[in-house]
N, CA, C and O atoms as a Tripos MOL2 file, in Angstrom:
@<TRIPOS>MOLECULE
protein
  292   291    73     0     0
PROTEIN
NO_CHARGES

@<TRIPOS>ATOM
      1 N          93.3450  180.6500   67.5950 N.3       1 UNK1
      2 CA         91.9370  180.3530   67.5990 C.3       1 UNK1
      3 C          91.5890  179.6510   68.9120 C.2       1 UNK1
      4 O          92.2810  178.8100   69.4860 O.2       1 UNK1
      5 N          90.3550  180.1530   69.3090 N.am      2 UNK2
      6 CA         89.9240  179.7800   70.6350 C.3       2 UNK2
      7 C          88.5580  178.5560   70.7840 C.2       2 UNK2
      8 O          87.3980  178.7870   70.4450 O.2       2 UNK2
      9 N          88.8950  177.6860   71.1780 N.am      3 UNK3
     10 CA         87.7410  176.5500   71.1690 C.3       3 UNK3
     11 C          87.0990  175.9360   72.0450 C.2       3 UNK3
     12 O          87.4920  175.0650   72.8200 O.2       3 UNK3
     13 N          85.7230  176.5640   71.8800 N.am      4 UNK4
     14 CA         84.7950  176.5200   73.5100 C.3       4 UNK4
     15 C          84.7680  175.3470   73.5210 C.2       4 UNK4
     16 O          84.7720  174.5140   72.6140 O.2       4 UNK4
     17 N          84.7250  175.2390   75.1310 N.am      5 UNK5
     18 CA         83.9360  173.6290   75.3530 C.3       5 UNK5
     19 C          83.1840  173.5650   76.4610 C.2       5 UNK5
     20 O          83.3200  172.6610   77.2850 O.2       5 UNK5
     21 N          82.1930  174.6700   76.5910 N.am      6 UNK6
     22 CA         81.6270  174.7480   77.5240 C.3       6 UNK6
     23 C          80.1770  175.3540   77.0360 C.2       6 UNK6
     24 O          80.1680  176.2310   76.1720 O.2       6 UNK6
     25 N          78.9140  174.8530   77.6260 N.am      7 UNK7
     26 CA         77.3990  175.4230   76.7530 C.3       7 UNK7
     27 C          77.7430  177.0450   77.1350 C.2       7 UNK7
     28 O          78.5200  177.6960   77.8340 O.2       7 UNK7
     29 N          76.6960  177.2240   76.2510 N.am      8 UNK8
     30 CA         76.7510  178.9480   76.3400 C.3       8 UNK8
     31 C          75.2240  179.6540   77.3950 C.2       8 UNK8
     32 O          74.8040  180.7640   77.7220 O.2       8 UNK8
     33 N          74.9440  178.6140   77.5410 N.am      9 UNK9
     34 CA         73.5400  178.9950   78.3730 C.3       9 UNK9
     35 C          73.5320  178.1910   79.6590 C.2       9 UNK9
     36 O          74.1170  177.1080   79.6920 O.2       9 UNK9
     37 N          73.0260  178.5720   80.5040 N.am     10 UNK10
     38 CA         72.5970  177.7570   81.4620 C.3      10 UNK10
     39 C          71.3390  176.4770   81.2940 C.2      10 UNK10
     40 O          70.1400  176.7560   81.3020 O.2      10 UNK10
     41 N          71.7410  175.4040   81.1820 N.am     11 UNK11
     42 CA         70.4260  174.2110   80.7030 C.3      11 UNK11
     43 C          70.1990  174.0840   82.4000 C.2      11 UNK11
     44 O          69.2010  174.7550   82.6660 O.2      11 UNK11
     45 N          70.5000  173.7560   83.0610 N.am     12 UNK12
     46 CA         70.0940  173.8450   84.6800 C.3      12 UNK12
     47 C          69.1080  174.5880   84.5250 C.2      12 UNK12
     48 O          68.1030  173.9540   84.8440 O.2      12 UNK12
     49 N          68.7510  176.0730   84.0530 N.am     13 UNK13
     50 CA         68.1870  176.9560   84.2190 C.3      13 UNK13
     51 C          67.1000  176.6220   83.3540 C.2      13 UNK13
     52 O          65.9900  177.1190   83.5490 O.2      13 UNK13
     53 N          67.3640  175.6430   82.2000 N.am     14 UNK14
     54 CA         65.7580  175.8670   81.3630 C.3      14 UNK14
     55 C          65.3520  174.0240   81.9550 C.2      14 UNK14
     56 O          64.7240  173.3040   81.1800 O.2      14 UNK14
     57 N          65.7560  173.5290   83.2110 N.am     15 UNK15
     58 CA         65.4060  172.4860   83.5700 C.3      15 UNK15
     59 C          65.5150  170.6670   83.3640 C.2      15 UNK15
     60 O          64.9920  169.6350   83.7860 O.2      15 UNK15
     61 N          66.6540  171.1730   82.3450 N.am     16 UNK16
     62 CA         67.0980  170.3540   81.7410 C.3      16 UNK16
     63 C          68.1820  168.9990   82.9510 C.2      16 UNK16
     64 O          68.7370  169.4360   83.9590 O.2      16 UNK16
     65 N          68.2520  167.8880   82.6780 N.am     17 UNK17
     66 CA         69.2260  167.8280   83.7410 C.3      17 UNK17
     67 C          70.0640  166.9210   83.0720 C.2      17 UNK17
     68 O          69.8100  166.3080   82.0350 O.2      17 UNK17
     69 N          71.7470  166.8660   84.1940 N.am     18 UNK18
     70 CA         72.8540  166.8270   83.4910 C.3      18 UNK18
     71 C          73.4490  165.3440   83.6510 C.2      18 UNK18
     72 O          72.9050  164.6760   84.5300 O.2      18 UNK18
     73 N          74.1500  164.9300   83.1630 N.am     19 UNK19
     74 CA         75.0660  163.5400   83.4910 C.3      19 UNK19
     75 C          76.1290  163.9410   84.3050 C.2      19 UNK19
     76 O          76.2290  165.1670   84.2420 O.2      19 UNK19
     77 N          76.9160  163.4740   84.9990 N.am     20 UNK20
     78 CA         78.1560  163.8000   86.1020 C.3      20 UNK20
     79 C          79.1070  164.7360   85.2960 C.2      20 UNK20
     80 O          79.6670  165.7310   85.7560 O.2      20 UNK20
     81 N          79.2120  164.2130   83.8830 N.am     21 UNK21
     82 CA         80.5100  165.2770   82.9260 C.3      21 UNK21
     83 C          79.6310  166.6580   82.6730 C.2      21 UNK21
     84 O          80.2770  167.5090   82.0620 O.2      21 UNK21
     85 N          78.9720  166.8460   82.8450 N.am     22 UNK22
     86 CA         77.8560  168.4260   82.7310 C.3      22 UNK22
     87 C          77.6580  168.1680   81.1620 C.2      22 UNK22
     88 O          77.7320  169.0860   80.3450 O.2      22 UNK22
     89 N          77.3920  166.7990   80.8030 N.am     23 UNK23
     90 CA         76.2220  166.8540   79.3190 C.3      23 UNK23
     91 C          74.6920  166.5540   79.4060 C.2      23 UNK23
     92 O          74.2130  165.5640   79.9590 O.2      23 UNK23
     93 N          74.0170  167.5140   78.8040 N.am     24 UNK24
     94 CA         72.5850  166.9700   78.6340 C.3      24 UNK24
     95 C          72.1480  165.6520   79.1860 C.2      24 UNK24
     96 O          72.9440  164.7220   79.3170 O.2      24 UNK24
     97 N          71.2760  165.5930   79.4090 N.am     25 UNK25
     98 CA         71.1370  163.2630   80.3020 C.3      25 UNK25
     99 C          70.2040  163.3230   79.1930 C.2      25 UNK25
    100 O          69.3050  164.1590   79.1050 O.2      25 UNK25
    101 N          70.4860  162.2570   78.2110 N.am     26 UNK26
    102 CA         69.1150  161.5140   77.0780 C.3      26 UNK26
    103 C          69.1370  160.1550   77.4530 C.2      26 UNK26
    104 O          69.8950  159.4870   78.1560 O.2      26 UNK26
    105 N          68.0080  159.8890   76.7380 N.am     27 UNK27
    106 CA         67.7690  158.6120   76.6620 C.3      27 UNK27
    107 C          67.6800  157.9800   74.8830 C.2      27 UNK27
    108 O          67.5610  158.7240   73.9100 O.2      27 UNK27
    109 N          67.7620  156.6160   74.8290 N.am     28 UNK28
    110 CA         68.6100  156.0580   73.6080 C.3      28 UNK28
    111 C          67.9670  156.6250   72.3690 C.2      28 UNK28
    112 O          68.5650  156.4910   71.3010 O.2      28 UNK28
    113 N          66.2890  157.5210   72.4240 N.am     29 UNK29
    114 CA         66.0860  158.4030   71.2520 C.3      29 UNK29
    115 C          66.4510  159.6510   71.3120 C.2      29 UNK29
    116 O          65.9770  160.3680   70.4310 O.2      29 UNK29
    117 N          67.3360  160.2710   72.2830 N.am     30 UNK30
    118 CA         67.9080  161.8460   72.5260 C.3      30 UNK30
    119 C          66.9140  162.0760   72.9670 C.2      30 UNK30
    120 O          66.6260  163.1940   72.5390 O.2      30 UNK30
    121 N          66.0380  161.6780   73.6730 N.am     31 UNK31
    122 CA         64.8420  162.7140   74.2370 C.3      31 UNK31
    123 C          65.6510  162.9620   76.0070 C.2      31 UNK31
    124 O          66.1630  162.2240   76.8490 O.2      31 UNK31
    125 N          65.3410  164.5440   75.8520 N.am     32 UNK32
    126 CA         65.7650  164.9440   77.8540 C.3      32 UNK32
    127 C          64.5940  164.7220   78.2990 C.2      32 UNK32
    128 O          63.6780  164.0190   77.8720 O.2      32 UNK32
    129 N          64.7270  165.5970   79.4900 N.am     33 UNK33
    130 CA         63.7870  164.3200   80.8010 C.3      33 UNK33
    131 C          62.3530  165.8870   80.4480 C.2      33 UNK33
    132 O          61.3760  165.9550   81.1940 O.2      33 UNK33
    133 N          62.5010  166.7040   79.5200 N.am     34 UNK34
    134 CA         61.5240  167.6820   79.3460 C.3      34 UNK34
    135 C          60.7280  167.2220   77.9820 C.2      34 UNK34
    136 O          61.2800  167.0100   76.9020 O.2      34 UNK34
    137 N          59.5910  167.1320   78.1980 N.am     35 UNK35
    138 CA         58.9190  166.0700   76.6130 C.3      35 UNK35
    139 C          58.8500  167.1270   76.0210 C.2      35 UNK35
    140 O          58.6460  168.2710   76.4280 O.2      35 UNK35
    141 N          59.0980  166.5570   74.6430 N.am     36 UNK36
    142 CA         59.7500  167.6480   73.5650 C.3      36 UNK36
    143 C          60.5290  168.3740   73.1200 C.2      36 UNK36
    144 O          60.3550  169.1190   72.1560 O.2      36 UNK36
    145 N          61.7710  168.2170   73.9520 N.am     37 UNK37
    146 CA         62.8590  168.7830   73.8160 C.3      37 UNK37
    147 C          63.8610  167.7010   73.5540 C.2      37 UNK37
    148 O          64.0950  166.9610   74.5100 O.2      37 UNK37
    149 N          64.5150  167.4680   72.3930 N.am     38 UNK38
    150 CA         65.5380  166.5150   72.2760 C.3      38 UNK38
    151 C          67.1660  167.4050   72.2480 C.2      38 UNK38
    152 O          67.3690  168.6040   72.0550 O.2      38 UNK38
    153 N          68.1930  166.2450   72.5290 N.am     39 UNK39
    154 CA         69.6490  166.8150   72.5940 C.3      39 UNK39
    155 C          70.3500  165.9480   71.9040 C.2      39 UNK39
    156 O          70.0490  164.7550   71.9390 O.2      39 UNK39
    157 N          71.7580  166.5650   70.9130 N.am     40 UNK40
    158 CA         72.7110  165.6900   70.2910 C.3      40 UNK40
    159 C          73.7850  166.3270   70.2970 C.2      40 UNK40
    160 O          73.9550  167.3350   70.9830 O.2      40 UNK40
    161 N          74.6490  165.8240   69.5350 N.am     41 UNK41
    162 CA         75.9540  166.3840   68.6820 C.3      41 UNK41
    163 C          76.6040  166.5030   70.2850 C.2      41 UNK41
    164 O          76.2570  165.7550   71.1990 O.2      41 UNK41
    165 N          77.5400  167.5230   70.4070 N.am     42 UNK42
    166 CA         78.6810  168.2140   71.5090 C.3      42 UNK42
    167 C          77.4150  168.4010   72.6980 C.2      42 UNK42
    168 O          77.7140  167.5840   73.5690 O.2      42 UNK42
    169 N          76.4600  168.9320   73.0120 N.am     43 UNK43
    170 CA         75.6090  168.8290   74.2000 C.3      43 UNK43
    171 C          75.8410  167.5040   74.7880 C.2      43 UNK43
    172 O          76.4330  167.5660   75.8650 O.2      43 UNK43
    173 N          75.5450  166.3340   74.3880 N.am     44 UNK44
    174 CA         75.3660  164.8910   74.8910 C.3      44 UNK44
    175 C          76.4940  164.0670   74.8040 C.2      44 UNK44
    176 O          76.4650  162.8960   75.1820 O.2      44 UNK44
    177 N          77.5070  164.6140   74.3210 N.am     45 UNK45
    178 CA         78.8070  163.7610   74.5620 C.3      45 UNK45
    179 C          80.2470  164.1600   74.3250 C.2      45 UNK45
    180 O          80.3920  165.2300   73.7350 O.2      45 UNK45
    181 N          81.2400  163.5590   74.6430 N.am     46 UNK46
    182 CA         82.4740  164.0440   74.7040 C.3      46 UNK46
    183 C          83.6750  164.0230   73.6010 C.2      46 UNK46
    184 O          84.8640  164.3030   73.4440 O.2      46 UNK46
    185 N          82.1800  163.3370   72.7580 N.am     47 UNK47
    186 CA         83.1430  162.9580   71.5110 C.3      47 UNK47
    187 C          83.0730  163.5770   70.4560 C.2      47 UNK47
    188 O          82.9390  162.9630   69.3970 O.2      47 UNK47
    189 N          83.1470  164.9610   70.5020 N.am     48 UNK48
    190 CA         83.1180  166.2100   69.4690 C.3      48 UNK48
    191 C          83.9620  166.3410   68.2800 C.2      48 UNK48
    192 O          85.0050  166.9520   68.0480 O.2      48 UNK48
    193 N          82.8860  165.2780   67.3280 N.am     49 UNK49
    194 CA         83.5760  165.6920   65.9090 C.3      49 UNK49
    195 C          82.1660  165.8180   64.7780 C.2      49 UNK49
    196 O          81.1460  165.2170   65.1150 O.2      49 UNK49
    197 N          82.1620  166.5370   63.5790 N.am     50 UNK50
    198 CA         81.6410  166.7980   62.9300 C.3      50 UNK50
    199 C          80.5900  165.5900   62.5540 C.2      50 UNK50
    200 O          79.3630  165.6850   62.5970 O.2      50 UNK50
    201 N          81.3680  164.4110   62.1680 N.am     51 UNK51
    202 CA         80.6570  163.4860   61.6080 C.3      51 UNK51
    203 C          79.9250  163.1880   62.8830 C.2      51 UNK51
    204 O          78.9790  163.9660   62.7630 O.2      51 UNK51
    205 N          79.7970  162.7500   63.6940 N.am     52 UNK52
    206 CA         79.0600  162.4750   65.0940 C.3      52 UNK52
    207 C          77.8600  163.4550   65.4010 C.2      52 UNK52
    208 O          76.8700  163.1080   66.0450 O.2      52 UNK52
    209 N          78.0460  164.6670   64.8920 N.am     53 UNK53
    210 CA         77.1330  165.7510   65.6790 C.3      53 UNK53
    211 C          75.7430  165.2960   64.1460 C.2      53 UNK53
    212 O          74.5310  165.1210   64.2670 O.2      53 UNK53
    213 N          76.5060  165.2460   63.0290 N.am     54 UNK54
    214 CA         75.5000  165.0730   62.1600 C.3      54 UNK54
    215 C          75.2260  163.9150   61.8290 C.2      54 UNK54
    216 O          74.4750  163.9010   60.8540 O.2      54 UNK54
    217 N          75.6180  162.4920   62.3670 N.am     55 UNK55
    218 CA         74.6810  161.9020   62.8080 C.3      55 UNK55
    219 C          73.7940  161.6990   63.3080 C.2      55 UNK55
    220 O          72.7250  161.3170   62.8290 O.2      55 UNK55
    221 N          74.1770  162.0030   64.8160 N.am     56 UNK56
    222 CA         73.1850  162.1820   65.4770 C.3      56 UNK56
    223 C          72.2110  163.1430   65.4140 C.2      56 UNK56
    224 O          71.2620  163.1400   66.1980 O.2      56 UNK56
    225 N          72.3790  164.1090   64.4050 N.am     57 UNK57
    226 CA         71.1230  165.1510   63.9750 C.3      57 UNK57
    227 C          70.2390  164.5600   62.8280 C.2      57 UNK57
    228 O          69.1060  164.9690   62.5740 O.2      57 UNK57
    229 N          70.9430  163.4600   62.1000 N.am     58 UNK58
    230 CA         70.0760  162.6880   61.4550 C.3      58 UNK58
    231 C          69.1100  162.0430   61.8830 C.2      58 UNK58
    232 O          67.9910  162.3110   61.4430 O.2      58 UNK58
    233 N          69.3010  160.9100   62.9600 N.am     59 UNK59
    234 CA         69.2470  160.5520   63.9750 C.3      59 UNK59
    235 C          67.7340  160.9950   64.7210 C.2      59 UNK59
    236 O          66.6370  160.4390   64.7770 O.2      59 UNK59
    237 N          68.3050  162.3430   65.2770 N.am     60 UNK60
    238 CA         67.1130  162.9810   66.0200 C.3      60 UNK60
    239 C          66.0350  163.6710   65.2480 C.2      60 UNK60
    240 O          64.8540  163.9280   65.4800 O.2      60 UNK60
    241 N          66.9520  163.9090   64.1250 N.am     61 UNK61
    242 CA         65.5460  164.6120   62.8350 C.3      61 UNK61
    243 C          64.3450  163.4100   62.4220 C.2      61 UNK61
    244 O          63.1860  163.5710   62.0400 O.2      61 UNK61
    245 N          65.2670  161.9360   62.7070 N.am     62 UNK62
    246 CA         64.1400  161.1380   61.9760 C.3      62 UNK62
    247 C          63.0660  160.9090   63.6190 C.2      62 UNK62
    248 O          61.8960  161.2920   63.6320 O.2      62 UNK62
    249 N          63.5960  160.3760   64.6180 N.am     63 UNK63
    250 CA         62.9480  160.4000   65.7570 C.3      63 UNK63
    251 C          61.7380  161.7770   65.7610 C.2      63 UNK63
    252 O          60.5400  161.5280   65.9000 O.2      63 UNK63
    253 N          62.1840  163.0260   65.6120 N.am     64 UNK64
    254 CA         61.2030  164.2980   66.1810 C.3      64 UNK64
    255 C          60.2120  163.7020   64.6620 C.2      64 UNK64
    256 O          59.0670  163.2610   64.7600 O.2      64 UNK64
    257 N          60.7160  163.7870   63.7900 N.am     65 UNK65
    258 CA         59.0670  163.4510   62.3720 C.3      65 UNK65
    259 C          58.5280  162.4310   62.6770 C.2      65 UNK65
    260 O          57.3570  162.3080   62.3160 O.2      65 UNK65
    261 N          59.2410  161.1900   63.5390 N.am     66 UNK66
    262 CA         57.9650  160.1340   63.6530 C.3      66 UNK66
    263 C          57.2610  160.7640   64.4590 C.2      66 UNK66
    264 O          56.0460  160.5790   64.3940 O.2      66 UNK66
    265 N          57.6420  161.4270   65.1720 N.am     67 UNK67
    266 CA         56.9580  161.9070   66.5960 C.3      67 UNK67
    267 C          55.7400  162.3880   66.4530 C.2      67 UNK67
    268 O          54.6430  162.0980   66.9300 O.2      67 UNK67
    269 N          56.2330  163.3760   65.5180 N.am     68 UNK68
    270 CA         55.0770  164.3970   64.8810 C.3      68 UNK68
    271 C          54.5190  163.8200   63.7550 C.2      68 UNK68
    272 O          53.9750  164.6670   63.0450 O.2      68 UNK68
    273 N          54.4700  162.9850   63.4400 N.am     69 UNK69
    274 CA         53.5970  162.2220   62.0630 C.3      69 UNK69
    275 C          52.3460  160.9690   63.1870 C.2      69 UNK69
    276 O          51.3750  160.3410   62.7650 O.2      69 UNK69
    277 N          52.7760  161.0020   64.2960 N.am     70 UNK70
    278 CA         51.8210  160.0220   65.1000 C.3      70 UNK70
    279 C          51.4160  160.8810   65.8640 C.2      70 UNK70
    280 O          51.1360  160.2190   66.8630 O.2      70 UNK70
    281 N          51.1230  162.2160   66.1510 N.am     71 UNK71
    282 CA         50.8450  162.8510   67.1540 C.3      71 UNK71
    283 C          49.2290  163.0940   66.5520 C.2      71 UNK71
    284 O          49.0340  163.3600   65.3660 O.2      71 UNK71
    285 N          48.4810  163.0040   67.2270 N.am     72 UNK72
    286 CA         47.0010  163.7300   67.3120 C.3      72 UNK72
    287 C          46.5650  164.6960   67.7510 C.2      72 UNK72
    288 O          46.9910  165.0420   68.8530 O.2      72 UNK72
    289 N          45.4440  165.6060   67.0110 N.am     73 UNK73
    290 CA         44.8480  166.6770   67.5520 C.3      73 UNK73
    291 C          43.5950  166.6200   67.6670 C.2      73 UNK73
    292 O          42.9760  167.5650   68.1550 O.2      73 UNK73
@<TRIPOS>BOND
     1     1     2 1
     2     2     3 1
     3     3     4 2
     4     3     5 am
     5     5     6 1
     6     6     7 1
     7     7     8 2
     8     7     9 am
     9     9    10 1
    10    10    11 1
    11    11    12 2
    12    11    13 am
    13    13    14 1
    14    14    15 1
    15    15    16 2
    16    15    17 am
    17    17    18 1
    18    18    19 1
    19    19    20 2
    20    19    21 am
    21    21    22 1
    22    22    23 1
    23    23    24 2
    24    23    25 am
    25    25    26 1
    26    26    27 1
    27    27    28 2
    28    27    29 am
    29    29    30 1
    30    30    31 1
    31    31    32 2
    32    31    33 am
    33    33    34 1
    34    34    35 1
    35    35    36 2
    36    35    37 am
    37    37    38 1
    38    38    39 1
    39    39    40 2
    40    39    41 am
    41    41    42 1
    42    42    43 1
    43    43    44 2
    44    43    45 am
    45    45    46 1
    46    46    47 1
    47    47    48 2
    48    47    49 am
    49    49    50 1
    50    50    51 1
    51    51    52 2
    52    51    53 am
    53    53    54 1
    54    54    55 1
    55    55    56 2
    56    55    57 am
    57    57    58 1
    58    58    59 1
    59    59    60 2
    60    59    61 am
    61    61    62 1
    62    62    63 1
    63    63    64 2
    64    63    65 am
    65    65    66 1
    66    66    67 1
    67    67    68 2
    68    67    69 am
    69    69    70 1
    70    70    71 1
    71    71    72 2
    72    71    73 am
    73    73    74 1
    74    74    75 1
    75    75    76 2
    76    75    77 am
    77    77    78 1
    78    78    79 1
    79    79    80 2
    80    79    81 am
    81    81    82 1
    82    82    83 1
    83    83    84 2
    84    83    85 am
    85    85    86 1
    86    86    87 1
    87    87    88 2
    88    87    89 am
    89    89    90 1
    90    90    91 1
    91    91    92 2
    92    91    93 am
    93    93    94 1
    94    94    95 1
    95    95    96 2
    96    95    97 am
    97    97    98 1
    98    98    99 1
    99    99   100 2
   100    99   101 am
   101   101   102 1
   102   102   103 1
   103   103   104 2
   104   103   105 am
   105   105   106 1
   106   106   107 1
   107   107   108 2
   108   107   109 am
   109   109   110 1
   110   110   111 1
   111   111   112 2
   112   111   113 am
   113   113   114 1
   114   114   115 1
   115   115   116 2
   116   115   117 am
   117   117   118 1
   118   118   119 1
   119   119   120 2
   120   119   121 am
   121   121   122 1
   122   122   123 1
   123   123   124 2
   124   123   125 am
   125   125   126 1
   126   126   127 1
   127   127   128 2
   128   127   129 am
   129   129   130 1
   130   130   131 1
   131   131   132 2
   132   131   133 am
   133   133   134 1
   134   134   135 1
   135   135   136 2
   136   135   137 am
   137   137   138 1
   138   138   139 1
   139   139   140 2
   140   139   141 am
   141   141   142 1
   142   142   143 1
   143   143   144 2
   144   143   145 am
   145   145   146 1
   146   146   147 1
   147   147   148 2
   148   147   149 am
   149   149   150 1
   150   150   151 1
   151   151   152 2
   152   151   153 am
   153   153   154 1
   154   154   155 1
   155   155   156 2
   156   155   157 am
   157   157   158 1
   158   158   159 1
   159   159   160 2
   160   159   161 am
   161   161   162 1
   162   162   163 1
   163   163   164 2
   164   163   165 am
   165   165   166 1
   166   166   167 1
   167   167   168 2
   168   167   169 am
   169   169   170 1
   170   170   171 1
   171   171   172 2
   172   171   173 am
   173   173   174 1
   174   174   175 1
   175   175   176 2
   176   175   177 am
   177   177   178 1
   178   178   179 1
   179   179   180 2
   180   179   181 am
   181   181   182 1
   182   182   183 1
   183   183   184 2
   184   183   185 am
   185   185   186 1
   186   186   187 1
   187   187   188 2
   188   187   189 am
   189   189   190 1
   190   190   191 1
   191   191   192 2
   192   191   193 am
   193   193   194 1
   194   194   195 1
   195   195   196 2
   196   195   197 am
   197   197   198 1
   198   198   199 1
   199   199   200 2
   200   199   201 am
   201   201   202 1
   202   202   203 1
   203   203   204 2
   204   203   205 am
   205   205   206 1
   206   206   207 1
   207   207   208 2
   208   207   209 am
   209   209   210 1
   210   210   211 1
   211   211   212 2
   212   211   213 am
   213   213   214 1
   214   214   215 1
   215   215   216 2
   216   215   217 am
   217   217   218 1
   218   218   219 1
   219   219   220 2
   220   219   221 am
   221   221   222 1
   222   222   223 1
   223   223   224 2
   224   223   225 am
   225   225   226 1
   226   226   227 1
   227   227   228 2
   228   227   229 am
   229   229   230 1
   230   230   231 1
   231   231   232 2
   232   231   233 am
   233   233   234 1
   234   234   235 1
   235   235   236 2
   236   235   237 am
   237   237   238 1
   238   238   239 1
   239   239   240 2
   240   239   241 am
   241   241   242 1
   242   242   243 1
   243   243   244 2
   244   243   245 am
   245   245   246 1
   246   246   247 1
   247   247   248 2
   248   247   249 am
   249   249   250 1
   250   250   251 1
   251   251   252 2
   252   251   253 am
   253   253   254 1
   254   254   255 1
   255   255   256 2
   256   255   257 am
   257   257   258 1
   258   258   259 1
   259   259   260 2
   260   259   261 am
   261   261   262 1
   262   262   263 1
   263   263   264 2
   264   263   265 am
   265   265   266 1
   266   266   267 1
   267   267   268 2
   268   267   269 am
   269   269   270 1
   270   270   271 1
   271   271   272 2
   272   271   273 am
   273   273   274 1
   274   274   275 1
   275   275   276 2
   276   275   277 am
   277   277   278 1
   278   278   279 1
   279   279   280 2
   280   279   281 am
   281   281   282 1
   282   282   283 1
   283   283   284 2
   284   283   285 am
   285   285   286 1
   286   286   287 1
   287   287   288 2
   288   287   289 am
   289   289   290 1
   290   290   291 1
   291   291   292 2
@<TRIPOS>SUBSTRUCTURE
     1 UNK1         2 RESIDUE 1 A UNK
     2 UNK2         6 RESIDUE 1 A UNK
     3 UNK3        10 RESIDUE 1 A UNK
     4 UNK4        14 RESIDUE 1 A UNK
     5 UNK5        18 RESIDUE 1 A UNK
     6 UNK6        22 RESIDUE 1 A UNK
     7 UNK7        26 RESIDUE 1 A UNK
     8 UNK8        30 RESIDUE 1 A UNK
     9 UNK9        34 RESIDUE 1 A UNK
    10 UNK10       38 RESIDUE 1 A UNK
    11 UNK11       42 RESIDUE 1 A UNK
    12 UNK12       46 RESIDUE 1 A UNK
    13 UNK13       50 RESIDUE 1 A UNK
    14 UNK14       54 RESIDUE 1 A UNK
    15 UNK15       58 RESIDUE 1 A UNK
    16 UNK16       62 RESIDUE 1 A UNK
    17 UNK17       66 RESIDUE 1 A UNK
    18 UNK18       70 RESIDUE 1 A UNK
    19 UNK19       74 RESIDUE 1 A UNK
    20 UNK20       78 RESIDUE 1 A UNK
    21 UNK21       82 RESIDUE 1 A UNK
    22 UNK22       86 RESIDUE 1 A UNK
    23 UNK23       90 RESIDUE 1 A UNK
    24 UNK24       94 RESIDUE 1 A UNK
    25 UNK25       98 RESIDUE 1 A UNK
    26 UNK26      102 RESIDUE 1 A UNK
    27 UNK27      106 RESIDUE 1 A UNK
    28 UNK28      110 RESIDUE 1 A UNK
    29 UNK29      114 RESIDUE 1 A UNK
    30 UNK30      118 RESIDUE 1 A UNK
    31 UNK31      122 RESIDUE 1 A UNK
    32 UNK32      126 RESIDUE 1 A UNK
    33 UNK33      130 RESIDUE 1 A UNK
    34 UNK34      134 RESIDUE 1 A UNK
    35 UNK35      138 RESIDUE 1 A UNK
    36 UNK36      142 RESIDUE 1 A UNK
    37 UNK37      146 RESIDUE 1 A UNK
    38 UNK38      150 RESIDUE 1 A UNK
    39 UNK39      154 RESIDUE 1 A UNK
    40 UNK40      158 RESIDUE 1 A UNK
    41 UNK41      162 RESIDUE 1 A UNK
    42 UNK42      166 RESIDUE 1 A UNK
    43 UNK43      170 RESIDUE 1 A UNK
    44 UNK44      174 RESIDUE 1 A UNK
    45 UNK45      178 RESIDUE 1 A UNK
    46 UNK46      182 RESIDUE 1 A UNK
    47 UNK47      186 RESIDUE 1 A UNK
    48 UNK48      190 RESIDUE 1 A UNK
    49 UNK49      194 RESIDUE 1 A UNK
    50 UNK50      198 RESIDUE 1 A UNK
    51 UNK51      202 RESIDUE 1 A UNK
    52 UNK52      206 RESIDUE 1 A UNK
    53 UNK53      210 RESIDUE 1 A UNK
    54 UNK54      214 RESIDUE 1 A UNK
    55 UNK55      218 RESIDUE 1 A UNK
    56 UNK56      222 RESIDUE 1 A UNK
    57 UNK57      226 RESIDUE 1 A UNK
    58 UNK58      230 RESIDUE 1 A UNK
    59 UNK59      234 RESIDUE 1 A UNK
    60 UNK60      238 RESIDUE 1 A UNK
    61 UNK61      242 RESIDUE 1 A UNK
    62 UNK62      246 RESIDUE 1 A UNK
    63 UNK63      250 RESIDUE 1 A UNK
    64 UNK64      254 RESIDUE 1 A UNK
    65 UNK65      258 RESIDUE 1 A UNK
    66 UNK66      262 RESIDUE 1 A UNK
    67 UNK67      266 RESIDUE 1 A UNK
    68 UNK68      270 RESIDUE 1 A UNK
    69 UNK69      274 RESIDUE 1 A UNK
    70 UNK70      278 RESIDUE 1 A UNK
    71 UNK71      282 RESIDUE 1 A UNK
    72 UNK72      286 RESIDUE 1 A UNK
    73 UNK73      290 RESIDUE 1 A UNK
């Protein structure tokens, strides 16, 4: 069995920008430097294990609903 560790897309390319180890760059709510686009789990760090990725998807799920529960139209 073969186990990537490398993104499958180019994020350079959708403008995203990187930390020196080539992970996503967030800031302490996972938001990247593109508003509205958040990053977690294996993108943002080196410490790739299950429990971690779904934390931090907990994490960013509760951050994106405040987001959108204070947003106005």
């Amino acid at each position: 069995m073969q186990i990537h560790t490398e993104q499958n897309i180019n994020v350079e390319d959708l403008g995203l920008e990187l930390v020196d180890h080539g992970f996503i760059k967030i800031d302490s709510l996972h938001k990247t430097n593109i508003p509205g686009v958040f990053a977690c789990g294996d993108n943002v760090t080196m410490m790739r294990s299950v429990a971690n990725a779904v934390a931090q998807g907990s994490f960013v799920g509760a951050v994106v609903n405040k987001e959108l529960a204070e947003e106005t139209f």
